[in-house]
N, C-alpha and C positions, 0 to 999 in steps of 0.2 A: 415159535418154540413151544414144547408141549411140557407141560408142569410135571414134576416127576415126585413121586412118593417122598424120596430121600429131599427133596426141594422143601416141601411140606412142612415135613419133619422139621428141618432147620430153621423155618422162619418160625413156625409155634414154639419150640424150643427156648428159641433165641425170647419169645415175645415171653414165657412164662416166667423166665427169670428175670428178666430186667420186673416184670411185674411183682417178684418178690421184694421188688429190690424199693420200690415204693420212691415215695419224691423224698429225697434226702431232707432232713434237718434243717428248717429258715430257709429254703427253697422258696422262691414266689411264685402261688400260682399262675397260670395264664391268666392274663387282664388284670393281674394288680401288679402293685410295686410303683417306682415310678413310673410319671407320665413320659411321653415323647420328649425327649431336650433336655432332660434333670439326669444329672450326673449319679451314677450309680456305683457301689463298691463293685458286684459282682452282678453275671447274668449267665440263666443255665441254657445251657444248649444241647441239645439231642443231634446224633450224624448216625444218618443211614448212607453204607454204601452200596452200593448197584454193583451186580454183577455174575452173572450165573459162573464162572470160570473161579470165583472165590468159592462157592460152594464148592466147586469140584476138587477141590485142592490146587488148579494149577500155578495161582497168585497167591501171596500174603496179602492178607491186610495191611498196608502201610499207610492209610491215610490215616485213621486214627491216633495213630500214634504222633504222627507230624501235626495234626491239626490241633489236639490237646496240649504238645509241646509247646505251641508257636501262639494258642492261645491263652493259657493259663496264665501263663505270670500276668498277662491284662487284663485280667479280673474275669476270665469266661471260666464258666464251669459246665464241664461233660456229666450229664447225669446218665450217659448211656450211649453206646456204639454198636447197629445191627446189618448185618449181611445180608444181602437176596438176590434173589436173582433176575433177570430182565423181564417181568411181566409187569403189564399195569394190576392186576390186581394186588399181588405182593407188594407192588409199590403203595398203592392206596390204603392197603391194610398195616403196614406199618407205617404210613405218617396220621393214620386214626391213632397207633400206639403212642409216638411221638408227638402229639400237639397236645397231647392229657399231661405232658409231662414238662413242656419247658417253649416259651413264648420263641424262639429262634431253633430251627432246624435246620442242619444242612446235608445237604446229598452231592454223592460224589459219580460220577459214570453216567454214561444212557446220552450224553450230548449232540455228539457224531453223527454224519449226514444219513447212517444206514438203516435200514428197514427194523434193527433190533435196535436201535437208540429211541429210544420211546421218553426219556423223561420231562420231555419239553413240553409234549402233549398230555402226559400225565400227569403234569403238574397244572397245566394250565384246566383241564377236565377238572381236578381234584377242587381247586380255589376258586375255579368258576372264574377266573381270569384269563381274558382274551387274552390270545398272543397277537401284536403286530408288530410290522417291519419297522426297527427301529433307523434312524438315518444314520446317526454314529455308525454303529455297527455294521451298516450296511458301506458307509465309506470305508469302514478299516478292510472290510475284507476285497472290495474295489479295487483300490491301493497295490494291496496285497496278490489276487491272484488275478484281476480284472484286465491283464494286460495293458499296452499301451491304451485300448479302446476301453477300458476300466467295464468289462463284458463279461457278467460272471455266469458259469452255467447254474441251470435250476435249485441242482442237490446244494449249490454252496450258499444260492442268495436267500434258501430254506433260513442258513443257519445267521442269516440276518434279524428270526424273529422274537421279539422279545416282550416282557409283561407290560402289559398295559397300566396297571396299577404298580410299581417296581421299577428295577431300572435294566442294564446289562452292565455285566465286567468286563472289557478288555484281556483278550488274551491276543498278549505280540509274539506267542509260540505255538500257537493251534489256531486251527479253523474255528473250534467250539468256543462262544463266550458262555461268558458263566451268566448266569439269570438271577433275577430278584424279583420273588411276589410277595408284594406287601401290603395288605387290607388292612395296615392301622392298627391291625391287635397281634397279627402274629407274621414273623417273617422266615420263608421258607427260601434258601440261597443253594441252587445249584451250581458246581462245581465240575470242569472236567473230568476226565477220569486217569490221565495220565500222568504220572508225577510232573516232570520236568513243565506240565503246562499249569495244573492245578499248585505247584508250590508257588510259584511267583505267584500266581492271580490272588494265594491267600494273603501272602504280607503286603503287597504292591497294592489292591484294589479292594479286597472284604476287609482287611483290618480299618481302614480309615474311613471306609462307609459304614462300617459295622458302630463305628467310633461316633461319628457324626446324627447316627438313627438312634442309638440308645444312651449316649452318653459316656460310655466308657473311654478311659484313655486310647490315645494311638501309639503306636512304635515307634522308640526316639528315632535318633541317628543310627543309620546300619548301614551296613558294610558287604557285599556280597563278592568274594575272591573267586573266579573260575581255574579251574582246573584240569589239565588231562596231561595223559604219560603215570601218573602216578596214582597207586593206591588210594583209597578212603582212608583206611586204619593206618598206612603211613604220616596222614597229613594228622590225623589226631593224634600219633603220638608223637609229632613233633611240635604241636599247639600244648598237650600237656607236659611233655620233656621241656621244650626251651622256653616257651612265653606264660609268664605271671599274670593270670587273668583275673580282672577287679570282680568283687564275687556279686554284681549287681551285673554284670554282662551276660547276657543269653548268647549260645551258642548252637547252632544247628548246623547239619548236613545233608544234604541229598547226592547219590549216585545214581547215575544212568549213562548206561555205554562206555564207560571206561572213561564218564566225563565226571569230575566231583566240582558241588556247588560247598563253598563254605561261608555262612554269614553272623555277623558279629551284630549285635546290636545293644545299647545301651536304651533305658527308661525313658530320659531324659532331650533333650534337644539345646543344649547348653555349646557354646565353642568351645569348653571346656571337653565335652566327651566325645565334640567331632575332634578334636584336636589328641585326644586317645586313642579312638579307631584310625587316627592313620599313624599314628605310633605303632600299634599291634600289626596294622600293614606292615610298618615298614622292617619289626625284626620278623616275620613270616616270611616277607620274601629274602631275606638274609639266608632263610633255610633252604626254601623250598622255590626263589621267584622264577628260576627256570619251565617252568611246570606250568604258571599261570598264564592263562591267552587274554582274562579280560576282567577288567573289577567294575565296568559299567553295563553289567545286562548285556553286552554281545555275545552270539553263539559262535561259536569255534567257525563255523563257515562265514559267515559275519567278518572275524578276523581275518582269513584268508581274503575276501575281498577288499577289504580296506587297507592290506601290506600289498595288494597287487595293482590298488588306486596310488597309493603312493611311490611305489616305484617306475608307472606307469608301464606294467609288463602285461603280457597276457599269460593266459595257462592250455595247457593243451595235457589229457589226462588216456592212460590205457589201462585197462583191466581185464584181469584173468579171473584169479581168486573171488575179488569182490564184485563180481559182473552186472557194474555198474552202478553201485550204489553208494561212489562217490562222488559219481557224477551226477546223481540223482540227490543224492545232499545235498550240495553245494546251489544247483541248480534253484531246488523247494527255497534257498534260501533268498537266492539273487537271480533269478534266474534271466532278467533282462541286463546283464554285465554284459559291458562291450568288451572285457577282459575276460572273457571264457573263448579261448579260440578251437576247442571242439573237444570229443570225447568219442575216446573207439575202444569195445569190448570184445573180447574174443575168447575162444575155449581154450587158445593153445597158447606157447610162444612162438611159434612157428606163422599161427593165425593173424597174430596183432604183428607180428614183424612185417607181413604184407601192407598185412590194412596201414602201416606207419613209414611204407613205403621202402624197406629192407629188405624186402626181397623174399623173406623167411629164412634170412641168415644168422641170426641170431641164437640158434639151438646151437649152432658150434661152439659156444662160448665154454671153455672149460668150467665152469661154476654157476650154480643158479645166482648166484647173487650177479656176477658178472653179467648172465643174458637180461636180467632185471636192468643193470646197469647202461647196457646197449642199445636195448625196448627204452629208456627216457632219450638217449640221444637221439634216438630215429625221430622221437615225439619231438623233440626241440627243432629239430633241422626241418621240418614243414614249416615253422612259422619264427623268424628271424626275430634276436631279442626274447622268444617265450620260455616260461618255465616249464619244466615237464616234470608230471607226478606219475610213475608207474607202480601198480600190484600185480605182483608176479602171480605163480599158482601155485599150488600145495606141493609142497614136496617133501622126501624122505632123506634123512642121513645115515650113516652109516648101521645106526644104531637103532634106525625106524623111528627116530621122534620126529614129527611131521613139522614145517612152517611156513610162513611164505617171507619173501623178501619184496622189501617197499623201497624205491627209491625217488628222492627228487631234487632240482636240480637247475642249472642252466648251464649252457657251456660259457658264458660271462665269469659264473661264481662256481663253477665246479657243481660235483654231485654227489649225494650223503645218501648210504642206503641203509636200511634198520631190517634186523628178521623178526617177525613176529610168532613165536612157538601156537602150534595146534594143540589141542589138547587130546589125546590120541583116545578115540572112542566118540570124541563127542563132536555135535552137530556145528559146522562153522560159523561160528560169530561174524555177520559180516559187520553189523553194526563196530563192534569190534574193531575189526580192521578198518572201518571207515575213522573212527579217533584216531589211530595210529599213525593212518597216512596223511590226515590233515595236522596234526601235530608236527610230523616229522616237514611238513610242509612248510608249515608256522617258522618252524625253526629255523630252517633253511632262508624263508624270506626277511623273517627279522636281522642276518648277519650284519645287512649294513650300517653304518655307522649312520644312528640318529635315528633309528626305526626302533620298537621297544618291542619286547617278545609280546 
């Protein structure tokens, strides 16, 4: 990728003012303060993040914001937050900016197996620390996409390498672990670059190694609610409408895909304050518990496999609209389920009513929601006992407001379809409709009695 004028500009910019900005007030230089092991009030940390697409406007910055939130009340202090974009040397020129200014730095982006994720090698160029193949991290990704023969290809057992000096973090929602180089005077921690992977890996894995290297406290008791179907700004202002929060509890959010993550966490580690967070569960879900698919770290596809282990059904899936990218979720997730009993995409309804074995009878249906509705029964009737998830294709009403209809179902339990509105102009969320239809899914299998949403 070729360095661009406007590139430039941004990183000297960004470097001139943080440089007016000087080391704050009783700041510790690098190499004083306490030693290794001795408990400390505060420690400053410096975050650069990676990414030439933040330069261009097409992303915010949200890591900043989440990483300052989530560390602060633990005693971390941000003396500065800088942008760039995917070069090694930008990279190397601003962690010269940041090591002058704060013994911890951390970087977010550059992980990922592709030709422009560079900061694995730029880090390790920069500390003069080798990378090698850690075994951990080499099991977890094994495991994960190694098949039965645990056989990973090259681009992914790449992303098994990790500091020699340092250690790796665990991500159970990405290929990318997070990295740790540490030579004893300064530690520099790469981070994903995607939220939904980088926000766990910071409270789950850097806070309590961050805890253990420097001294500072870790994160009481916390509480992590999932959610989908519903809004972000719904669930906060039904957190600050109905529930009385103790003013010592930290609260944060993350949204991605029309999934919302909400976690509570209290200072402390007392039964007294676990025995608070599931209080504050339990009037939240009074309001909102329909909504929730999971309070232990499961991902929404996660759920869908574990209500279709219990019920001991299989799922058989068709796609128009989202052509194929619930079947392709679901799959990334589990994809060796002997409860997946197949998956067929097609342009039409007329297409997938063949491929489902109908004949391409289905278009006579007086209603879209209706052909949606006949597209899952044809799905069900291939495989005895199965559920069937259908997404329809886009369509118009009377008035030109575009949506598609989703249905799912069995013919044991009946069949629920939901529409989902297009936003007329803009490009189809399929991500989108993929929460919508696992959702509407969720719901559908948790009806029976002793199964929880």
């Amino acid at each position: 990728m070729r360095r661009t004028t406007a590139g430039r500009c941004r990183l000297w910019a960004a470097m001139l003012v943080l440089l007016s900005m000087g080391v704050q007030a009783g700041a510790a230089a690098p190499g004083e303060g306490p030693e290794d092991g001795v408990g400390r009030e505060s420690l400053d940390y410096f975050i650069i993040v990676t990414g030439s697409e933040l330069l261009q406007g097409v992303y915010a910055d949200g890591h900043t914001q989440f990483i300052t939130r989530t560390l602060g009340p633990l005693g971390y202090r941000c003396l500065g937050s800088m942008s760039i974009g995917d070069l090694q040397t930008d990279l190397h020129q601003a962690l010269d900016f940041a090591r002058r200014k704060a013994p911890l730095i951390l970087t977010t982006g550059g992980l990922g197996p592709t030709s422009q994720d560079i900061t694995r090698k730029a880090l390790s160029d920069y500390t003069s620390i080798s990378l090698e193949e850690h075994p951990g991290a080499l099991n977890d990704l094994k495991r994960r996409y190694g098949g039965e023969k645990g056989i990973l290809r090259p681009v992914l057992r790449g992303q098994a390498l990790a500091p020699e000096k340092g250690t790796y973090l665990p991500n159970p929602n990405g290929t990318a672990v997070g990295l740790v180089f540490d030579d004893g005077q300064r530690v520099i921690a790469a981070l994903p670059g995607p939220p939904r992977e980088l926000q766990p890996m910071v409270r789950n894995e850097l806070v309590p190694w961050l805890s253990e290297r420097f001294g500072l406290r870790k994160v009481g008791h916390s509480l992590t609610m999932r959610f989908a179907g519903i809004g972000q700004s719904s669930i906060d202002r039904v957190i600050r409408e109905q529930l009385k929060l103790p003013g010592e509890l930290a609260v944060w959010s993350s949204f991605n895909s029309n999934r919302v993550d909400i976690t509570f966490s209290f200072p402390g580690n007392s039964a007294e304050e676990l025995e608070r967070l599931r209080g504050l569960k339990g009037e939240l879900l009074e309001h909102i518990g329909e909504y929730m698919y999971s309070d232990s770290g499961s991902s929404l596809e996660d759920r869908i496999w574990q209500l279709l282990e219990q019920r001991q059904d299989s799922l058989v899936l068709g796609e128009i609209a989202s052509g194929g990218a619930v079947s392709s979720s679901l799959l990334a997730a589990r994809g060796d389920s002997t409860r997946f009993a197949g998956a067929y995409a097609a342009g039409s309804p007329e297409a997938l009513s063949r491929l489902l074995g109908g004949g391409g009878e289905s278009a006579s249906a007086p209603s879209p929601e209706r052909v949606v509705g006949q597209l899952a029964r044809y799905a069900t009737a291939r495989e005895e006992g199965a559920w069937g998830l259908v997404v329809g294709p886009v369509g118009l009403d009377e008035s030109g407001a575009a949506s598609v209809w989703i249905t799912a179902g069995s013919v044991r339990t009946g069949f629920a379809s939901r529409r989902i509105n297009v936003r007329k102009g803009r490009r189809l969320r399929r991500d989108r409709l993929v929460t919508h239809a696992l959702d509407l899914l969720r719901r559908e299998l948790s009806k029976e009695p002793g199964l929880a949403p």
